[in-house]
Biopython code that builds the backbone (N, CA, C, O; Angstrom):
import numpy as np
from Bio.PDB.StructureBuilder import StructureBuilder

atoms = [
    (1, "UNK", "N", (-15.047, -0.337, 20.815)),
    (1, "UNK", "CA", (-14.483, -0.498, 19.496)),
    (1, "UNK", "C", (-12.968, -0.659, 19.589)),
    (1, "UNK", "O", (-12.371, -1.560, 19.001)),
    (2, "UNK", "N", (-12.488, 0.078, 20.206)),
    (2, "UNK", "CA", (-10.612, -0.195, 20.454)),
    (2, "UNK", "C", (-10.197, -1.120, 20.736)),
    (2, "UNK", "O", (-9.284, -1.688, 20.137)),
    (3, "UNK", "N", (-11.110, -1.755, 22.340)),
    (3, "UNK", "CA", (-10.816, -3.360, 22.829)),
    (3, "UNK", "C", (-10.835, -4.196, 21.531)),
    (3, "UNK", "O", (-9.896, -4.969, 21.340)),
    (4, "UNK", "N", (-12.088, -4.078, 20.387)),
    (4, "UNK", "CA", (-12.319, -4.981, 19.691)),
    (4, "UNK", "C", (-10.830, -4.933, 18.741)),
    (4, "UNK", "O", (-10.123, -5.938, 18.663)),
    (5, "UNK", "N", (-10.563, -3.977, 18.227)),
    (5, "UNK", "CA", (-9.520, -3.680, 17.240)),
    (5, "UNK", "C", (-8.227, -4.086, 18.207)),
    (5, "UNK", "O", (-7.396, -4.904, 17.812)),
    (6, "UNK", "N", (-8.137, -3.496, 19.401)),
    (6, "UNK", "CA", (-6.805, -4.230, 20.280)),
    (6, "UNK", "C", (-6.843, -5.877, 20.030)),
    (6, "UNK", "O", (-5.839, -6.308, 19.463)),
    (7, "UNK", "N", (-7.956, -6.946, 20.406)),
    (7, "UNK", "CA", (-8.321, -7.960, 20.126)),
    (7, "UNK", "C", (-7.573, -8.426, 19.253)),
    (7, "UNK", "O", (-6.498, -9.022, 19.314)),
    (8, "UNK", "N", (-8.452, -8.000, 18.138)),
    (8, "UNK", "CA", (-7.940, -8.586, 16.787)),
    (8, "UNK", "C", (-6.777, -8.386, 16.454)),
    (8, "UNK", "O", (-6.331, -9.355, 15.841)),
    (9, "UNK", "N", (-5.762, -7.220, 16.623)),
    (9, "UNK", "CA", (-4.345, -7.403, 16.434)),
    (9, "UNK", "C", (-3.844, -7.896, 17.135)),
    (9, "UNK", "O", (-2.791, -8.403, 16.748)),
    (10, "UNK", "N", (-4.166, -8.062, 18.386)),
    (10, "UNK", "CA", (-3.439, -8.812, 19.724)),
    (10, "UNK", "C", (-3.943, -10.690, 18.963)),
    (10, "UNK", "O", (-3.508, -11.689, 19.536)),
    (11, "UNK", "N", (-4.563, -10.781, 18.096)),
    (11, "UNK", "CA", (-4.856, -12.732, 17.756)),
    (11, "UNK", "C", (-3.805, -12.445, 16.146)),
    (11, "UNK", "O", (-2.812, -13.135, 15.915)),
    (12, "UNK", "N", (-4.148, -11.645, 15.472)),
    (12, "UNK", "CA", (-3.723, -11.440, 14.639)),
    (12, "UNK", "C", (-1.929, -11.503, 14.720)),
    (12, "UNK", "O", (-1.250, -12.133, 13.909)),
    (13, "UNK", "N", (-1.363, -10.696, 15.897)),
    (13, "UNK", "CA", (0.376, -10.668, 15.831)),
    (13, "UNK", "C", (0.572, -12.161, 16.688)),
    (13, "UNK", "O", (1.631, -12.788, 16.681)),
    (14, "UNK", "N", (-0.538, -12.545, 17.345)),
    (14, "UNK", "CA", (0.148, -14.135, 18.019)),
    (14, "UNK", "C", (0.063, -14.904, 16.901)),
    (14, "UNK", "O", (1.134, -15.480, 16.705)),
    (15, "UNK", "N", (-0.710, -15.136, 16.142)),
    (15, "UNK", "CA", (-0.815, -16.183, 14.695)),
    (15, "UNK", "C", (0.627, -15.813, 13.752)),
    (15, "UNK", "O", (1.441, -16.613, 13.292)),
    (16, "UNK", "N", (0.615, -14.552, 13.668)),
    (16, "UNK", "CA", (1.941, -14.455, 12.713)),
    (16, "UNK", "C", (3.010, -14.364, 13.164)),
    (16, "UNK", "O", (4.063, -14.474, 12.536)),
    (17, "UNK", "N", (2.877, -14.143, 14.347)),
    (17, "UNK", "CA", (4.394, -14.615, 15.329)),
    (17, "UNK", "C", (4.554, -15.892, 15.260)),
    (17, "UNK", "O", (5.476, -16.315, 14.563)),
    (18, "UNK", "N", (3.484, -17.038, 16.142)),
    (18, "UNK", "CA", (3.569, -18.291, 15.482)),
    (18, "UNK", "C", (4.195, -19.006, 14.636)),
    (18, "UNK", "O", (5.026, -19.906, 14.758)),
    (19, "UNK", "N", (3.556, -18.356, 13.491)),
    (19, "UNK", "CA", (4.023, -18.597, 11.856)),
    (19, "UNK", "C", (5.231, -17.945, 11.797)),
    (19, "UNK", "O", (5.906, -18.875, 11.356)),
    (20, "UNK", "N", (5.982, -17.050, 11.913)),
    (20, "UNK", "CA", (7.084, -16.694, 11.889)),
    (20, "UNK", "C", (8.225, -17.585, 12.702)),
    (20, "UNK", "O", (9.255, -18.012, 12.179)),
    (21, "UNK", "N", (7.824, -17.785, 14.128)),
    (21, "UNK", "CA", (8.459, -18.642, 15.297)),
    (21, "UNK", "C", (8.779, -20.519, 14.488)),
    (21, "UNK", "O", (9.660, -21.359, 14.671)),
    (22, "UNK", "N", (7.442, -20.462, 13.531)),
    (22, "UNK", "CA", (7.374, -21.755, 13.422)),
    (22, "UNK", "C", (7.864, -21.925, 11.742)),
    (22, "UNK", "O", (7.957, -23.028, 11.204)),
    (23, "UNK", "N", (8.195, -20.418, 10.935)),
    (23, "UNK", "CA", (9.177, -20.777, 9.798)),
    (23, "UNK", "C", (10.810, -21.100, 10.260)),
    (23, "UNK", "O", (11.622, -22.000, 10.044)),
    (24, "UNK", "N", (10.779, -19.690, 11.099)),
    (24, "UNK", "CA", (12.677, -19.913, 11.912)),
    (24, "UNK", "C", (12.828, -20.950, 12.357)),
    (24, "UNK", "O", (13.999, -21.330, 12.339)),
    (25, "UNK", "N", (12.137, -21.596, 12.762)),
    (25, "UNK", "CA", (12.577, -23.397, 13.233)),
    (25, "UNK", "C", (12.528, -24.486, 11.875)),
    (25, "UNK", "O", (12.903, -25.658, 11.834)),
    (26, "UNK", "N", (12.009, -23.756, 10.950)),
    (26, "UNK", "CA", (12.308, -24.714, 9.635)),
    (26, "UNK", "C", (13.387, -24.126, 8.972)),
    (26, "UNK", "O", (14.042, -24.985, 8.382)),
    (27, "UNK", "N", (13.780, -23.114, 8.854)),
    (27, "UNK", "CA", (14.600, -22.214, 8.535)),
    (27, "UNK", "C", (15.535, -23.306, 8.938)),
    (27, "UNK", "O", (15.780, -24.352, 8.338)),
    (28, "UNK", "N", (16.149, -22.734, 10.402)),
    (28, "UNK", "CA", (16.997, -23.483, 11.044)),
    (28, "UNK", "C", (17.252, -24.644, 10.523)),
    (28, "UNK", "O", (18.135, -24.740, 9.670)),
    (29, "UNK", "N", (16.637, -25.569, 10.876)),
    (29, "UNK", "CA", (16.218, -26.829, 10.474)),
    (29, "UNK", "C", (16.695, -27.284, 9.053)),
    (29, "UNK", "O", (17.047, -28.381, 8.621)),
    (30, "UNK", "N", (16.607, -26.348, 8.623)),
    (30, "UNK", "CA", (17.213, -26.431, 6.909)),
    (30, "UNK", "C", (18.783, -25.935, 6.689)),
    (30, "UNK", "O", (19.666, -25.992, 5.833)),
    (31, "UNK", "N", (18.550, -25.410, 8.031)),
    (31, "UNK", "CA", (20.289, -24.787, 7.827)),
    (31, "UNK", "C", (20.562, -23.545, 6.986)),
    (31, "UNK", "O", (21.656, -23.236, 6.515)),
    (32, "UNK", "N", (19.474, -22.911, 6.869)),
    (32, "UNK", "CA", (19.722, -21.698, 5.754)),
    (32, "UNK", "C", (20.197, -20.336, 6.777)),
    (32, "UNK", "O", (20.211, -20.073, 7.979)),
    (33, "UNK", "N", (20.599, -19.616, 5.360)),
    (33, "UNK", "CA", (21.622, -18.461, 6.088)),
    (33, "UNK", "C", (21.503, -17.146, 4.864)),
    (33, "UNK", "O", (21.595, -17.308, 3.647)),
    (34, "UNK", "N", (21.361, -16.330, 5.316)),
    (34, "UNK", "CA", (21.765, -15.055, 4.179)),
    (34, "UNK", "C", (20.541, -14.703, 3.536)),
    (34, "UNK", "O", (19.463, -14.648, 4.128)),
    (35, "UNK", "N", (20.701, -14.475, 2.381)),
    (35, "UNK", "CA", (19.825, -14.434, 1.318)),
    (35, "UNK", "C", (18.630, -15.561, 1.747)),
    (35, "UNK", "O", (17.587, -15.413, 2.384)),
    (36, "UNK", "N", (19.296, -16.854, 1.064)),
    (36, "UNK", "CA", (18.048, -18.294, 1.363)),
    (36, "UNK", "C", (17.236, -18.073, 2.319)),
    (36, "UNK", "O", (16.038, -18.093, 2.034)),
    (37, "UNK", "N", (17.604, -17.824, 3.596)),
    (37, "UNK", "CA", (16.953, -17.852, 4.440)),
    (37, "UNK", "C", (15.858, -16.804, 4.474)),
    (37, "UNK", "O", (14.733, -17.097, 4.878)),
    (38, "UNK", "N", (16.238, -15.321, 3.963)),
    (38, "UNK", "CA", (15.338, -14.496, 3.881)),
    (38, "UNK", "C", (14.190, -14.626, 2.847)),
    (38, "UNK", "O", (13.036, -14.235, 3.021)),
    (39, "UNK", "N", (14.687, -15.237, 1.740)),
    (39, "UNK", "CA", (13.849, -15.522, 0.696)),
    (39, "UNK", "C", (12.245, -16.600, 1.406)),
    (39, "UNK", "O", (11.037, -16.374, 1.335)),
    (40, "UNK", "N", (13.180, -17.951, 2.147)),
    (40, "UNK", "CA", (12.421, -18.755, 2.586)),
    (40, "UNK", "C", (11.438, -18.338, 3.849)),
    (40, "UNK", "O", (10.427, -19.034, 3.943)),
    (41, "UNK", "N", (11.550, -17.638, 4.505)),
    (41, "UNK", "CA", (11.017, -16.841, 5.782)),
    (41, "UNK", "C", (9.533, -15.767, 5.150)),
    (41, "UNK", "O", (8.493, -15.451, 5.727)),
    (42, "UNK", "N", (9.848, -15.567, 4.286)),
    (42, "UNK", "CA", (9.163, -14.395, 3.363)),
    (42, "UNK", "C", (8.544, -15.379, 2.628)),
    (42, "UNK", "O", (7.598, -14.603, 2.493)),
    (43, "UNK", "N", (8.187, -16.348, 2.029)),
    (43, "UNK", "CA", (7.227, -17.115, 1.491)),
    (43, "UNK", "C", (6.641, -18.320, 2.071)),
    (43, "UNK", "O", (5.682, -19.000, 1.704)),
    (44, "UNK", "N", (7.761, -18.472, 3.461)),
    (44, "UNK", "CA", (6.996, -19.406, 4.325)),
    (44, "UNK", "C", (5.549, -18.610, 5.218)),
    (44, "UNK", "O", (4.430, -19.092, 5.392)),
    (45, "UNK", "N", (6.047, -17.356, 5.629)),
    (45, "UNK", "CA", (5.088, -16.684, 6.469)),
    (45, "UNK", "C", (3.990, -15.952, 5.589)),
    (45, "UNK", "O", (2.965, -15.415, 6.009)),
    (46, "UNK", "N", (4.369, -16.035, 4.445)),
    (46, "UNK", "CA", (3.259, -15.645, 3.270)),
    (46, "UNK", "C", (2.414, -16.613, 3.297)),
    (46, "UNK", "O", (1.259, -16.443, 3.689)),
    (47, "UNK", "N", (3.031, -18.152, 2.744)),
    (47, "UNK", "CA", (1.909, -19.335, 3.303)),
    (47, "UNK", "C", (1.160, -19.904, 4.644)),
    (47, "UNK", "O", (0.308, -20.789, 4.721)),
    (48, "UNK", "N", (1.628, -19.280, 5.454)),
    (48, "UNK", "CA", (1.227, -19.259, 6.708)),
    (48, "UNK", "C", (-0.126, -18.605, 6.991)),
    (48, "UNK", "O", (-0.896, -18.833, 7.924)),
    (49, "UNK", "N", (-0.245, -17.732, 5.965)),
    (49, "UNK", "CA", (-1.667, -16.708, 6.585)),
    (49, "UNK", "C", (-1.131, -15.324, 6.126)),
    (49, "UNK", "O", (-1.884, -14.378, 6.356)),
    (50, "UNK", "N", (-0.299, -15.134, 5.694)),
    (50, "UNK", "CA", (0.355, -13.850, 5.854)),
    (50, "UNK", "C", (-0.475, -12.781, 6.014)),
    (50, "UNK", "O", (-1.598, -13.261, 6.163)),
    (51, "UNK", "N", (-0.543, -11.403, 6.072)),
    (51, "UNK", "CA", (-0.544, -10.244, 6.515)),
    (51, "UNK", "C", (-1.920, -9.585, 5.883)),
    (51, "UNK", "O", (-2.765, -8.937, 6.501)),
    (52, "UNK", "N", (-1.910, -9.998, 4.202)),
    (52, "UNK", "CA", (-3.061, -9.357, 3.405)),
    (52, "UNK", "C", (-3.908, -9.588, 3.867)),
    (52, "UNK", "O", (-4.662, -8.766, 4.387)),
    (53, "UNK", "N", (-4.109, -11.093, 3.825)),
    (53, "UNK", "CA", (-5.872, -11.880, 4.176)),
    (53, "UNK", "C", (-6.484, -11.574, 5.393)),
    (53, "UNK", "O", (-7.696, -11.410, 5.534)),
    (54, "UNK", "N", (-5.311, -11.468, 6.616)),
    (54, "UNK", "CA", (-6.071, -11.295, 8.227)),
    (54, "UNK", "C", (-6.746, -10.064, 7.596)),
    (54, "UNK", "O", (-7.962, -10.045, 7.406)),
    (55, "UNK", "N", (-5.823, -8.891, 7.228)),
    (55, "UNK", "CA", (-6.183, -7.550, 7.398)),
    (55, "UNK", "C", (-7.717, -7.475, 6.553)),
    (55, "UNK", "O", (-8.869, -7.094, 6.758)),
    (56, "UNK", "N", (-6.958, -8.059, 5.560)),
    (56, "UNK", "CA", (-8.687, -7.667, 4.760)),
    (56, "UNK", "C", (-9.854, -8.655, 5.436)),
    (56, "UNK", "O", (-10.952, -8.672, 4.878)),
    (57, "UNK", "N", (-9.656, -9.430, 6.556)),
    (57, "UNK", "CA", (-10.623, -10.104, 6.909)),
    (57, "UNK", "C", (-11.261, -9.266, 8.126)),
    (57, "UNK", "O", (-12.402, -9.264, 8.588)),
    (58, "UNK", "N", (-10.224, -8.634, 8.434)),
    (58, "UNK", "CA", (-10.754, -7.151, 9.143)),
    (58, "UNK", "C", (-11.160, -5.745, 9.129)),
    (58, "UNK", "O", (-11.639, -4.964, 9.951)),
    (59, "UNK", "N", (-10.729, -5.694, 7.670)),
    (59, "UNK", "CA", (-11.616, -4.331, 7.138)),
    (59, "UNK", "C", (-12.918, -5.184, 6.799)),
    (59, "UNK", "O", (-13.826, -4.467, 7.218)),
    (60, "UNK", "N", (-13.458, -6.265, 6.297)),
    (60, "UNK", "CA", (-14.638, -7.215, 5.747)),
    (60, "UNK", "C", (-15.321, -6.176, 7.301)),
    (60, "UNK", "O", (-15.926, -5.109, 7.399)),
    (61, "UNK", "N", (-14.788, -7.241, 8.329)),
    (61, "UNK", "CA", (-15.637, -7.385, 9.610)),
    (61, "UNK", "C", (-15.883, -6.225, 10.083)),
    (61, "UNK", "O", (-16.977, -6.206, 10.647)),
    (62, "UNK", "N", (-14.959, -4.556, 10.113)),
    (62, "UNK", "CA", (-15.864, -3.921, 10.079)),
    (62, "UNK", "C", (-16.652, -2.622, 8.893)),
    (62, "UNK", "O", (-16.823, -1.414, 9.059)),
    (63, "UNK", "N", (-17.018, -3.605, 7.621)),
    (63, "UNK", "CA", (-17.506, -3.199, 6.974)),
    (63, "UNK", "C", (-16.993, -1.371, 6.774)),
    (63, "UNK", "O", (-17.533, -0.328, 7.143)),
    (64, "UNK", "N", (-15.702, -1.663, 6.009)),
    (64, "UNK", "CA", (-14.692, -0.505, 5.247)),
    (64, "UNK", "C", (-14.984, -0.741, 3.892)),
    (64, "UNK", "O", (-15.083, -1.776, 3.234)),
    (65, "UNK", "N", (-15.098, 0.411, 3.634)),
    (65, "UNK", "CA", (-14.950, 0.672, 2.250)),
    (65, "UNK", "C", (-14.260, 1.650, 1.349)),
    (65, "UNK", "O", (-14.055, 2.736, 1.891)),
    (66, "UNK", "N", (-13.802, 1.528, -0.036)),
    (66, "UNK", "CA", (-13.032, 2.957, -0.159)),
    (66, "UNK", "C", (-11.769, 3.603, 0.027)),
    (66, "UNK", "O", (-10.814, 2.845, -0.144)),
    (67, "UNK", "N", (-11.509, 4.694, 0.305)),
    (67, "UNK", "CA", (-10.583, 5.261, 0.819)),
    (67, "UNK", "C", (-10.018, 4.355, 2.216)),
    (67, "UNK", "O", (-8.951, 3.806, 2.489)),
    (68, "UNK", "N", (-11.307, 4.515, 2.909)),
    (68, "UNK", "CA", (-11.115, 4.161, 4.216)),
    (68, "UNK", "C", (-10.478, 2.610, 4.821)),
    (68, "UNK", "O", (-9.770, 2.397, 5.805)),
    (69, "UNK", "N", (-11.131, 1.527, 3.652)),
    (69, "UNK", "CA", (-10.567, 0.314, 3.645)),
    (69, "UNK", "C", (-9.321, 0.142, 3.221)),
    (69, "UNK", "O", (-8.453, -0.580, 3.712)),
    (70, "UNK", "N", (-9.255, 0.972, 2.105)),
    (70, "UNK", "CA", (-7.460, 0.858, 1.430)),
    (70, "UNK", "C", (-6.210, 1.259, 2.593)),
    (70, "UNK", "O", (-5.049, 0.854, 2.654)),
    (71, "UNK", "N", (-6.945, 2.201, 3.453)),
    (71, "UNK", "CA", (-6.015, 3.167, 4.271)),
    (71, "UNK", "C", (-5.300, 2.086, 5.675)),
    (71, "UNK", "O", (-4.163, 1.992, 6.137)),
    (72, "UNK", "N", (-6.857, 1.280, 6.063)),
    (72, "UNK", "CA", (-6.817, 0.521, 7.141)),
    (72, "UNK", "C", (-5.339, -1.018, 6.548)),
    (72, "UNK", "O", (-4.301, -1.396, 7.090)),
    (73, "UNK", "N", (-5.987, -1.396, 5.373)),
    (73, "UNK", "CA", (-5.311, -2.167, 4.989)),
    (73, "UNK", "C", (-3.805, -2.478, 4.744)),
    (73, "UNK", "O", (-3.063, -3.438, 4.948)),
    (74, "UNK", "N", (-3.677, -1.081, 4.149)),
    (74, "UNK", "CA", (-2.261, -0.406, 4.025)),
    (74, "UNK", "C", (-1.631, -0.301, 5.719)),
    (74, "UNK", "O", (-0.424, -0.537, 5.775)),
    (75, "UNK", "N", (-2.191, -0.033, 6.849)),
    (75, "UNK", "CA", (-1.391, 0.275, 7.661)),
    (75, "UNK", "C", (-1.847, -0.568, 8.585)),
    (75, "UNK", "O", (-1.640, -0.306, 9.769)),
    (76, "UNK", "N", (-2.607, -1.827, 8.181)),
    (76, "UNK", "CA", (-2.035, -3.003, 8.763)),
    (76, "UNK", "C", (-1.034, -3.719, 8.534)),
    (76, "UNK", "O", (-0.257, -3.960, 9.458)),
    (77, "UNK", "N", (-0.853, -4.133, 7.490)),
    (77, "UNK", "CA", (-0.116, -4.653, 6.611)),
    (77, "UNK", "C", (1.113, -4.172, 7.178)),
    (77, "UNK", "O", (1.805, -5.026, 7.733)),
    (78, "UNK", "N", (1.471, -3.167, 7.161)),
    (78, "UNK", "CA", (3.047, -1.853, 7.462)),
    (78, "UNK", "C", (2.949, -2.996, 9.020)),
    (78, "UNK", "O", (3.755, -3.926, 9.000)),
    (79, "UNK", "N", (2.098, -2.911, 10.155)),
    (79, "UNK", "CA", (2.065, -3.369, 11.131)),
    (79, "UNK", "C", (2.287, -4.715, 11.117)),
    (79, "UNK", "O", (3.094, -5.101, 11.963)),
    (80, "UNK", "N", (1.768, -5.612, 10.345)),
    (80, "UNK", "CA", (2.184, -6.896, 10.564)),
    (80, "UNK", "C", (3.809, -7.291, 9.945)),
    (80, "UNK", "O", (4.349, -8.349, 10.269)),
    (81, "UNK", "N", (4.409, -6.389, 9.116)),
    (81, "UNK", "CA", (5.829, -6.333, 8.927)),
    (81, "UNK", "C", (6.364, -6.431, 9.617)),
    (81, "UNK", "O", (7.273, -7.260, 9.606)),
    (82, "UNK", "N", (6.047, -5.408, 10.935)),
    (82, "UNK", "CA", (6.863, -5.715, 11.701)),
    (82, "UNK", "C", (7.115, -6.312, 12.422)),
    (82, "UNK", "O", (8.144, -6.416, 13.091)),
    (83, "UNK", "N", (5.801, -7.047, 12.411)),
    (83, "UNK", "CA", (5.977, -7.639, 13.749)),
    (83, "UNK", "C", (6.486, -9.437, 12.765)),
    (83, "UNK", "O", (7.337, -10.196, 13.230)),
    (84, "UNK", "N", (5.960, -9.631, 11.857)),
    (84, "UNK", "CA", (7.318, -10.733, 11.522)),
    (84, "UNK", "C", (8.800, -10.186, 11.074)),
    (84, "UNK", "O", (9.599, -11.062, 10.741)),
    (85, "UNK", "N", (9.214, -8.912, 11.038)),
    (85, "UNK", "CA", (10.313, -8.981, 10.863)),
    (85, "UNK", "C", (10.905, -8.838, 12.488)),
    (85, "UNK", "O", (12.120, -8.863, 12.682)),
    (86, "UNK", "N", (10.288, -8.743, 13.211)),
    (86, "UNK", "CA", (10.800, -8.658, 14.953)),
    (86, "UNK", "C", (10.465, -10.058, 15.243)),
    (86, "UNK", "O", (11.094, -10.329, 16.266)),
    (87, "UNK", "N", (9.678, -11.265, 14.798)),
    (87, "UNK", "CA", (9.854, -12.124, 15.233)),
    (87, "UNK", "C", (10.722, -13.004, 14.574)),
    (87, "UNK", "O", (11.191, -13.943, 15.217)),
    (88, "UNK", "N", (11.062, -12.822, 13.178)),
    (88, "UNK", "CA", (12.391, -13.440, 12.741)),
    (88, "UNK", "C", (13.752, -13.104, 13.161)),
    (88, "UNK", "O", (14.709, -13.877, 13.171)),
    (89, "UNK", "N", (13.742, -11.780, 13.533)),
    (89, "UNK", "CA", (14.936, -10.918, 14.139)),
    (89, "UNK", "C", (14.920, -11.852, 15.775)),
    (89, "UNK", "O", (15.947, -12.245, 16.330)),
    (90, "UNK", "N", (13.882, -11.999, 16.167)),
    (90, "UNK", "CA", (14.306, -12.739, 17.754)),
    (90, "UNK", "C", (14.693, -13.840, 17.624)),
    (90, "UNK", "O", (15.481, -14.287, 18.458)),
    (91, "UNK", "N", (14.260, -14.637, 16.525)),
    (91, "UNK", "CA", (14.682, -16.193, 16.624)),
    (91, "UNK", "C", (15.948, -16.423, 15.924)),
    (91, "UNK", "O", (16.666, -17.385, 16.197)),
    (92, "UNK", "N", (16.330, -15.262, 14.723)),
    (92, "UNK", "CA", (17.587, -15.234, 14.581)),
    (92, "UNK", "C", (18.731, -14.925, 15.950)),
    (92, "UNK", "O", (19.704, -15.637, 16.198)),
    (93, "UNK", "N", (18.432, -14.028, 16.512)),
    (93, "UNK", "CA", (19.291, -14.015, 17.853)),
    (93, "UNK", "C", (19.045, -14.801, 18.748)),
    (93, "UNK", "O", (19.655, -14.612, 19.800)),
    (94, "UNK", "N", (18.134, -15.892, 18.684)),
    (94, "UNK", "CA", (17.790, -17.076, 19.730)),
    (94, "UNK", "C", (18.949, -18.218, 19.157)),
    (94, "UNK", "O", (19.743, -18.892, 19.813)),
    (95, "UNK", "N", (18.689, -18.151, 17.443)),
    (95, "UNK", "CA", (19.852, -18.881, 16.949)),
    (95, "UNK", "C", (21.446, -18.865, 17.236)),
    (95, "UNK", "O", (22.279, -19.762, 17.362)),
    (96, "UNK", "N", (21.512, -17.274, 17.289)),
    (96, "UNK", "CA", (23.009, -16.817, 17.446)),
    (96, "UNK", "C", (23.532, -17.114, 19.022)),
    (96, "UNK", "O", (24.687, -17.388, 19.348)),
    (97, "UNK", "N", (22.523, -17.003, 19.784)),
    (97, "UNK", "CA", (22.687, -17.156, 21.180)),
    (97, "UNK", "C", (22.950, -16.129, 21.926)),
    (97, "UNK", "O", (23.588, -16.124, 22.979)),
    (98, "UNK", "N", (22.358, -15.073, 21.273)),
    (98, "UNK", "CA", (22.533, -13.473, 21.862)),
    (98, "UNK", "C", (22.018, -12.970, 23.480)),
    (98, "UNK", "O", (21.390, -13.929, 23.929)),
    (99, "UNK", "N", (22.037, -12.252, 24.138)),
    (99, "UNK", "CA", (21.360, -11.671, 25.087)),
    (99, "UNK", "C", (21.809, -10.671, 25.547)),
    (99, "UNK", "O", (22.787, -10.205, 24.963)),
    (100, "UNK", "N", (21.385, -10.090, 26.523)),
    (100, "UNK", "CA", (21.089, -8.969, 26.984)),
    (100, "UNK", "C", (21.475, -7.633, 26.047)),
    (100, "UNK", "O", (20.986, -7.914, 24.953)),
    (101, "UNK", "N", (21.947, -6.658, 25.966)),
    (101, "UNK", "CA", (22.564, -5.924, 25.566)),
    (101, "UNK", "C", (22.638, -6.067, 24.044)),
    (101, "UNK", "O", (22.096, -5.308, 23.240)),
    (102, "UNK", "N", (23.485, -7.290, 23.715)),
    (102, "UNK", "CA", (23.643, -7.773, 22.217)),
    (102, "UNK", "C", (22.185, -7.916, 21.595)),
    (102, "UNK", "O", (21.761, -7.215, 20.677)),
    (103, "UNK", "N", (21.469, -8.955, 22.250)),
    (103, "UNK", "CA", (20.503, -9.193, 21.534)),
    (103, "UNK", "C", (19.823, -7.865, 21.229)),
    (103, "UNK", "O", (19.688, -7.355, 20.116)),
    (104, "UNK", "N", (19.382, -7.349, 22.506)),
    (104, "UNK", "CA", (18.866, -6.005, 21.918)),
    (104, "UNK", "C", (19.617, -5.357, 20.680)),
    (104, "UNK", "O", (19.348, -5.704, 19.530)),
    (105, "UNK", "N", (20.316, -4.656, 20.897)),
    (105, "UNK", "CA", (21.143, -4.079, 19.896)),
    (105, "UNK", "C", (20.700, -4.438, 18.370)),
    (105, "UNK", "O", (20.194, -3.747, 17.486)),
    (106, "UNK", "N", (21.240, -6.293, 18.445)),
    (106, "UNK", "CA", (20.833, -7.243, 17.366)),
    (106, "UNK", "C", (19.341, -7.084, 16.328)),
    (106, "UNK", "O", (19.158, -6.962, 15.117)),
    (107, "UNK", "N", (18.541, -7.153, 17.416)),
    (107, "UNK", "CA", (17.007, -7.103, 16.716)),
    (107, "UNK", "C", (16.799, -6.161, 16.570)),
    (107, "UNK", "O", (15.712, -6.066, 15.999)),
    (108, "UNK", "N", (17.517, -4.665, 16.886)),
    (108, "UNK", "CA", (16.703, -3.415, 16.517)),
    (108, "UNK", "C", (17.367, -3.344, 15.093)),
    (108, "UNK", "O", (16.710, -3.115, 14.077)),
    (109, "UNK", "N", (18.436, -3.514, 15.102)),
    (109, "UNK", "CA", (18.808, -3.663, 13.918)),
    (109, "UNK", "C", (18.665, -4.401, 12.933)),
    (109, "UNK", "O", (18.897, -3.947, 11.813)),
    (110, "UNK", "N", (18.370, -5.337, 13.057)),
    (110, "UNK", "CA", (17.848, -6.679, 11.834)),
    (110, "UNK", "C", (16.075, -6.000, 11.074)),
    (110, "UNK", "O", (15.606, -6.101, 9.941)),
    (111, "UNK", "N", (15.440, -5.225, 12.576)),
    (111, "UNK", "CA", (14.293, -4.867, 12.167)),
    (111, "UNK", "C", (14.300, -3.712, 11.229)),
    (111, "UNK", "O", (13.620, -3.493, 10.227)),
    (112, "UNK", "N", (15.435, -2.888, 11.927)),
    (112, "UNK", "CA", (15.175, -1.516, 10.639)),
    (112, "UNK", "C", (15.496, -1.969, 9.643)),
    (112, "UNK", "O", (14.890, -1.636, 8.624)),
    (113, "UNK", "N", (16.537, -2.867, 9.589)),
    (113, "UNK", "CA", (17.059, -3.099, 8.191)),
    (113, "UNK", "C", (15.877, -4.122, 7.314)),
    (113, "UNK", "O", (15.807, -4.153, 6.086)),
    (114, "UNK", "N", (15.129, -4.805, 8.113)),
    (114, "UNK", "CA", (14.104, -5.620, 7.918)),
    (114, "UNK", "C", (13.245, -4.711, 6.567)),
    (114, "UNK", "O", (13.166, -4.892, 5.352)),
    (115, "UNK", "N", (12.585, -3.486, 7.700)),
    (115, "UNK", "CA", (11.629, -1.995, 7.109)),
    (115, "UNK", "C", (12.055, -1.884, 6.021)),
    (115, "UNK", "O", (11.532, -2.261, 4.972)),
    (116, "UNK", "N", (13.405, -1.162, 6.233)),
    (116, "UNK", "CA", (14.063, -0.780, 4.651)),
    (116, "UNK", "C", (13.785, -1.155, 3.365)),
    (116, "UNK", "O", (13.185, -0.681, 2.401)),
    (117, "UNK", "N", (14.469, -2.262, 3.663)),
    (117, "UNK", "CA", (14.049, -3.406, 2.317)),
    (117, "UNK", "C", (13.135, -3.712, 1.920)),
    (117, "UNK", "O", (13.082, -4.296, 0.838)),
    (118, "UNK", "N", (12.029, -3.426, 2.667)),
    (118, "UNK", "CA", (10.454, -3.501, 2.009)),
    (118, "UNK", "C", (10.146, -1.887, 1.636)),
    (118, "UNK", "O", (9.071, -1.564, 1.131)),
]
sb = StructureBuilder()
sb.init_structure("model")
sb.init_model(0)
sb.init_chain("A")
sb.init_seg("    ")
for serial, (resi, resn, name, xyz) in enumerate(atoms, 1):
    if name == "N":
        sb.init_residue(resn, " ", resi, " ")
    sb.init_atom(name, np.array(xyz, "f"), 0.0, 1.0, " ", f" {name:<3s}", serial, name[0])
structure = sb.get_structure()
């Protein structure tokens, strides 16, 4: 059962990384910055597949209900945050041209501040 659930978040964070990897290059591409960009990142990766539908396509599959489905859902969801706000945070510092040290620094911070705001 774990492999299976490792699985599915392990297809689940490559698709929305993807989709995240593949808004920041439109992002870019558009030249957006600040605000715009966050706005556009956040409804591009929403149209992408975003976060609700996988999850609830995985409480479906293993037949949750209840308490128990709301709970799973809820703290997928928290999980797939982060992991597009860590993959917008990397491609923003791929943009900036960050590394070692900086970049780190960079993305831990873009991510908490990412959390926050939600």
């Amino acid at each position: 059962m774990k492999t299976l659930i490792a699985a599915l978040l392990a297809t689940f964070s490559f698709t929305t990384a993807y989709a995240a990897d593949d808004c920041a290059a439109q992002a870019a591409e558009k030249k957006l910055a600040g605000a715009a960009k966050t706005s556009f990142m956040k409804k591009c990766t929403a149209d992408a597949g975003g976060a609700g539908s996988a999850c609830e396509a995985t409480a479906d599959q293993k037949k949750l209900a209840g308490a128990a489905r709301n709970s799973f859902i809820k703290k997928c969801e928290a999980d797939a945050k982060g992991t597009q706000a860590g993959a917008a945070c990397e491609a923003t510092a791929k943009e900036k041209k960050l590394a070692g040290a900086a970049k780190t620094s960079f993305v831990k911070k873009c991510v908490a501040d990412a959390q926050a705001a939600n």
